[in-house]
N, C-alpha and C positions, 0 to 999 in steps of 0.2 A: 504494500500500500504506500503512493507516493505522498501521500498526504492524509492529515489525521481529520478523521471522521469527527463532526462535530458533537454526533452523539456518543462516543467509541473512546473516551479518554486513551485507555491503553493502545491505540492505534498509533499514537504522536509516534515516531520516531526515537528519539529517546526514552519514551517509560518501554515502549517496546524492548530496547537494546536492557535497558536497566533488567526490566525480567529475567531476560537472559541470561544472564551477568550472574542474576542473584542465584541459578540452577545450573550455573554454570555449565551452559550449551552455546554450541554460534548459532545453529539454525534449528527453527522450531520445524524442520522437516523431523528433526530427531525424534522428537518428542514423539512420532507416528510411527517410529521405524517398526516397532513390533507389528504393526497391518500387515497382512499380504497385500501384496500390489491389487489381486485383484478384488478384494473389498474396498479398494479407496474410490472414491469417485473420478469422475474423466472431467477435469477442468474445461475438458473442451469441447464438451457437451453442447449443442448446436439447440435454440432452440428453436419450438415446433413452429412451421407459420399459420396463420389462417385461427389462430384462437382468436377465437369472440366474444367470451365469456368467460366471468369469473369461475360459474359451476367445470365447464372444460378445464380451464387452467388448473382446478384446485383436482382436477380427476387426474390429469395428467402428474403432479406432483406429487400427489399422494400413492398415483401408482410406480415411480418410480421410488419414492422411501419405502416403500412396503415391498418392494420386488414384485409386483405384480400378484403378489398370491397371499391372501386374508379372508377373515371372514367375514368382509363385506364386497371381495372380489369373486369370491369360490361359497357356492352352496355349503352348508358347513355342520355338520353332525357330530362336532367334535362336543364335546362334555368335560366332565372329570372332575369337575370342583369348579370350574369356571366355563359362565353357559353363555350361550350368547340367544337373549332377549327383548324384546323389543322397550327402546330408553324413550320415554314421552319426552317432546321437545320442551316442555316446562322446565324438564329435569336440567336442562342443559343450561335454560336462561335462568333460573334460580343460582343455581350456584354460582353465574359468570357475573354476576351484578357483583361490582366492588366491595360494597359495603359485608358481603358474603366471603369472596373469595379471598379477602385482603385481609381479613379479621382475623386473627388468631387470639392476642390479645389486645382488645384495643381503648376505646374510649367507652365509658360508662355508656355512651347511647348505645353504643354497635355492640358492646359485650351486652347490653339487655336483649337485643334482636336476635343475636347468635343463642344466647343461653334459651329462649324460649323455643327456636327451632330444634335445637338440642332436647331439649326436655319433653318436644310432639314428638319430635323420635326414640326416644325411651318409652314413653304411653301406649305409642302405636303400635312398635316391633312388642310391648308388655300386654297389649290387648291382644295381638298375633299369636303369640305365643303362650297365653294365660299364666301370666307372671307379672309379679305387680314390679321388682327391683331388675333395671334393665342398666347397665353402663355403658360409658360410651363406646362407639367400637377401637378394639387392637384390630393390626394389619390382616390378617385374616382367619378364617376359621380353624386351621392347625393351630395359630397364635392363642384362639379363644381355647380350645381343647386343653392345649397344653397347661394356660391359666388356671381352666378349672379342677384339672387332675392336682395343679400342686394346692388349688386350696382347698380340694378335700383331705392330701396330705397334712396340712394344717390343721383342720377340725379334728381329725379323727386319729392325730399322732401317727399314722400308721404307714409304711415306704412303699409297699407291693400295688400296683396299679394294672386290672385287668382291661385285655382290649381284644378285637377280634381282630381274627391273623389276614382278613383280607380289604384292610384301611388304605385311602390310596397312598402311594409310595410317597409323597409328597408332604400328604397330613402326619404320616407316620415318621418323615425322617425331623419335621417339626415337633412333635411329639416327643420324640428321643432328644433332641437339644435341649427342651424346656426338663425332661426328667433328668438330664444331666448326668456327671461323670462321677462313679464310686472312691476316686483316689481326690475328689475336691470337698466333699462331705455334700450332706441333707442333697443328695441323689432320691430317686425312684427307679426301685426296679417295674419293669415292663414284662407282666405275664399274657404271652397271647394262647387265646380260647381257637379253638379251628371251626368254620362255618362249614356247613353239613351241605353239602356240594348238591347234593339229592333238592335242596329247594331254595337256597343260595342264602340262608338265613344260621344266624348262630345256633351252634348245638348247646341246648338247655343242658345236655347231660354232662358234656365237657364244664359248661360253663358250672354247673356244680362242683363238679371234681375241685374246679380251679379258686375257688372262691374259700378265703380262709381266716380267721381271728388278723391275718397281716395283712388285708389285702383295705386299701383306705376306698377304693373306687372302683367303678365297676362303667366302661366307655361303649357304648353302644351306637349308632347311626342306623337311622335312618327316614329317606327310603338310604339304604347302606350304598357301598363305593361300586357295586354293581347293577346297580338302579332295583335293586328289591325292598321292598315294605318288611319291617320287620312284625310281624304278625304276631308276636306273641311279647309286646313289649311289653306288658303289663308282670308278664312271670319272670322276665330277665332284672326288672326293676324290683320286684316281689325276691328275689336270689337275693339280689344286692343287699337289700333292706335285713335280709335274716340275717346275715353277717355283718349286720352294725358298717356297714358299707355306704359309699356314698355311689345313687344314680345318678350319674353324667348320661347325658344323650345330645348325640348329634344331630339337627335337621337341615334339610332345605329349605327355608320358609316359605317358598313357593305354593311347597305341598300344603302348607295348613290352611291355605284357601280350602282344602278339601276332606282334610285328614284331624283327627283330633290330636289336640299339643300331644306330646309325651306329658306335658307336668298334671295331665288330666289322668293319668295314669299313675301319680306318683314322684317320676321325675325330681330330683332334687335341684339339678342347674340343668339347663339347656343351652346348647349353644348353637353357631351356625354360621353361615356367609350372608352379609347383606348384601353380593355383588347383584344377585338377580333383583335388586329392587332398584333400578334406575340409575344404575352405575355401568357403562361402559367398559367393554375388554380392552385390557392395555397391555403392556408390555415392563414388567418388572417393578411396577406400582404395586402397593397394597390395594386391595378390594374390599379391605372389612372383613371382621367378624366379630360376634356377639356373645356377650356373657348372659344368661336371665337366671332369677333364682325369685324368689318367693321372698316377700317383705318380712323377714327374721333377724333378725340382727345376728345372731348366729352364721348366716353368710354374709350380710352387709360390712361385719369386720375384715373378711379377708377377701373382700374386693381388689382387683390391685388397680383397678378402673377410675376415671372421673365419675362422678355421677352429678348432674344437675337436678335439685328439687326448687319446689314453689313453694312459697310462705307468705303470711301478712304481714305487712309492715305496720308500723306506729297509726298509720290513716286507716281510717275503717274503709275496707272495700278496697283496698289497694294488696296490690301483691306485688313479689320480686321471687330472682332465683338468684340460688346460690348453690355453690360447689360441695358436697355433699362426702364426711369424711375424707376429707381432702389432704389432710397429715398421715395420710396410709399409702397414699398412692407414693409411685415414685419423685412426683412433681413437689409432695408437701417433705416429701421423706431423704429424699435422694436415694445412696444404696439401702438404705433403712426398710425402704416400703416394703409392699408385700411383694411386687414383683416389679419389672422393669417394664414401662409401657412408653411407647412416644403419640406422638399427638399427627403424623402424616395423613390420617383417614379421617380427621373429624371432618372434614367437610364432608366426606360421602356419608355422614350421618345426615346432613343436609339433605341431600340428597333421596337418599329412601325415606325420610321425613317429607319430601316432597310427592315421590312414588306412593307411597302409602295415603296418603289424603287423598291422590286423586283417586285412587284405585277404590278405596275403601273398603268393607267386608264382604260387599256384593259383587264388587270386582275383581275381589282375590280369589272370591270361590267362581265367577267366571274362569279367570285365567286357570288355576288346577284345572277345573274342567278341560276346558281347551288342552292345554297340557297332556293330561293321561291322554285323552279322546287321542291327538297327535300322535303320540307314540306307539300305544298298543293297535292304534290302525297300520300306522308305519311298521311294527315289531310283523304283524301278519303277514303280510306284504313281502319284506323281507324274506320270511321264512317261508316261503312261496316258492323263494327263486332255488333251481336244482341244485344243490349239493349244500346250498345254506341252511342253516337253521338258527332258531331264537329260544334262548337257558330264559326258563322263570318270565316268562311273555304274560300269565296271569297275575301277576306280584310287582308290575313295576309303577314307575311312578311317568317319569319323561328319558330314563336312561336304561339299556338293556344291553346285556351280552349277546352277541352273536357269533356263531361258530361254525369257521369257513374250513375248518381237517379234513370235513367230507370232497374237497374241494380240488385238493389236491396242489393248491396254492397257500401259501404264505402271507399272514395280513400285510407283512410287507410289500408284495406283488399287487396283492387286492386294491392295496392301497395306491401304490402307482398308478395303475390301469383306471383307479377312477380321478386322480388328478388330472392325466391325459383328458380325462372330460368336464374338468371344470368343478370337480367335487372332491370337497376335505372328508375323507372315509373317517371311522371312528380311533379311534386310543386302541394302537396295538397292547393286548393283554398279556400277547406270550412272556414267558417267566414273571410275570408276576402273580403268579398263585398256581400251583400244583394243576390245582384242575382247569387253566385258561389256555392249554397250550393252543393254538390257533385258530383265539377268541380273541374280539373286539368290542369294546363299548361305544356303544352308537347312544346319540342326545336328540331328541326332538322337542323342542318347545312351539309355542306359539307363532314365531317368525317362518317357523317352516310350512310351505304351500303346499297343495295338491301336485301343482305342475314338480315344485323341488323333490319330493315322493318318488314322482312319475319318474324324473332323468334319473332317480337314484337306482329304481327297481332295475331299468335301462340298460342301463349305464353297468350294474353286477351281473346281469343274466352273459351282457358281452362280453365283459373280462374272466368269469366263469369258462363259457364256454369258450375260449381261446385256445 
């Protein structure tokens, strides 16, 4: 740059050189050398003629930062923990208004605005959920898990934490960090239970076995990591409970448009991802997740969360909020608190506070509807085509395994051959559970069409038959 940019300070010439100086390098190619040549861009990139439009411009730019292939370039049946559903444009202009996105801590007016959207998103994800004590979201649902396993470690004094052995790889290796290392002290050991492959739900009979005077919690999900409903959540929570154990359950909240909470069942804490409520897929961002537990003070001490309440002030008829237990968290505590939490996802608390109004209970149990109806049409369909077939098609929720061995192909190939036509096939399963060998999880939600269905049925019968 031969001249310094008026907005660009570090542009001048000398702060430029100074930097340098001070990391002692001459040229900031250096600093890039680790890239392979061919991930860096081509400076000499020509551009397109003939654009006429912003929406063009911004299509053409964004398909080159994406590479051309996303899930809003490619039909997309990908799942896993992170779903891609339809974000109401509300959701977008809500959080982009300044006073929103620039607030973290700010001025008495903007911290009353933020505090009370804060606190409809505790009510509303607490009405969802039937749970009155909701915190604010950690980075995401493994983050919320792992929280709640060590504060039922807290309550109940106790180290041993049971889970089922087919959690996605992702929640599980989050899970293992938060229970930490045996040679740094107050660790948890990790007992897995094995799900009963015959109907893709935990075996009650294991989970007996495993369940003991040491065991502080007992981690359940669902619909679980292979899109099945656990059917008999009331006797795995009913286990827990005779063992002076604490029920943790994981959900979707998607599904309680349609499904009754877990804490209806007993349920001690529930946890969960708020990404499906009006939050966008991103790339290496948090997404949220959730802590809830029942207004006991018994759990409200080992919160490691913010919590926002409401109160009356000195004027009759006036209220305010304020930050609730606030010398436990890490923010009032530092390393003191109960656990380490940062504050990068409270806006997307905003956000599904936004989703959640508009949607409301009638539209939550629209949308499940929608949902199941999507999948288990899709799940049929699927298992239609010759050599495929579909594990627990009666038991899901919007996620389902499918198992392509009959097939004589590899989800890897499967996969390819339907990218060749413009579709993101599902989360290859092989090795990640005994019984997935040349199984895939496939995700339908409500953004999936008839016609999207139709290329997909299409699109396997030909790479099948190849």
């Amino acid at each position: 740059m031969s001249q310094a940019h008026p907005y660009m300070a570090n542009s001048a010439e000398g702060s430029r050189q100074a930097l340098l100086d001070a990391i002692g390098i001459t040229d900031v190619e250096d600093l890039f050398a680790q890239i392979p040549a061919e991930h860096r861009s081509d400076d000499r990139v020509q551009p397109v003629p003939g654009i006429r439009s912003e929406f063009e411009l911004r299509r053409l730019i964004e398909g080159r930062l994406r590479g051309g292939i996303s899930t809003d370039s490619h039909i997309s049946f990908l799942g896993g923990g992170y779903w891609k559903h339809h974000v109401p444009a509300l959701c977008d202009e809500i959080v982009s208004r300044p006073e929103i996105s620039t607030s973290v801590w700010g001025t008495p007016s903007s911290d009353h605005g933020r505090n009370q959207a804060w606190f409809e998103f505790a009510s509303q994800l607490g009405a969802l959920v039937d749970l009155e004590f909701v915190g604010l979201p950690v980075y995401s649902w493994g983050c919320a898990a792992g929280h709640a396993l060590r504060m039922a470690a807290r309550m109940t004094g106790r180290t041993v934490v049971v889970i089922p052995d087919n959690i996605d790889r992702e929640r599980r290796l989050v899970i293992e960090t938060y229970a930490g290392y045996r040679e740094l002290g107050g660790s948890l050991e990790i007992r897995e239970v094995p799900v009963d492959e015959a109907s893709g739900t935990l075996s009650l009979d294991a989970l007996e076995q495993a369940i003991g005077d040491d065991v502080a919690a007992v981690y359940v999900e669902t619909p679980n990591s292979w899109g099945v409903i656990e059917h008999d959540i009331a006797r795995i929570i009913e286990a827990a409970h005779s063992a002076g154990a604490e029920a943790i359950v994981g959900v979707d909240p998607t599904s309680l448009g349609a499904l009754a909470s877990p804490a209806s069942f007993g349920a001690d804490i529930v946890v969960g991802s708020i990404q499906p409520l009006g939050i966008h897929l991103n790339a290496g961002g948090g997404v949220g997740g959730f802590i809830a537990t029942r207004d006991d003070e018994r759990y409200a001490r080992q919160f490691p969360t913010l919590q926002v309440s409401v109160a009356p002030t000195l004027r009759e008829g006036e209220r305010a909020f304020g930050m609730t237990l606030f010398g436990q968290s890490s923010y009032g505590a530092r390393e003191l608190g109960n656990d380490w939490t940062g504050n990068s996802v409270y806006l997307w608390a905003v956000r599904a506070a936004v989703y959640l109004a508009l949607l409301g209970p009638v539209g939550m149990r629209e949308l499940a509807e929608t949902v199941v109806a999507n999948a288990r049409r899709t799940a049929e369909l699927v298992a239609a085509v010759p050599g495929v077939s579909v594990r627990y098609g009666d038991s899901i929720f919007k996620e389902f395994v499918v198992d392509f061995s009959a097939t004589g192909l590899t989800v890897d190939e499967i996969n390819r051959g339907l990218l060749e036509r413009g579709i993101l096939g599902g989360h290859d399963l092989t090795g990640s559970h005994p019984a997935l060998a040349g199984c895939a999880l496939y995700c339908v939600t409500e953004v999936i069409s008839q016609d999207d269905v139709r290329q997909l049925i299409s699109a396997l019968e030909e790479v099948v038959a190849r």
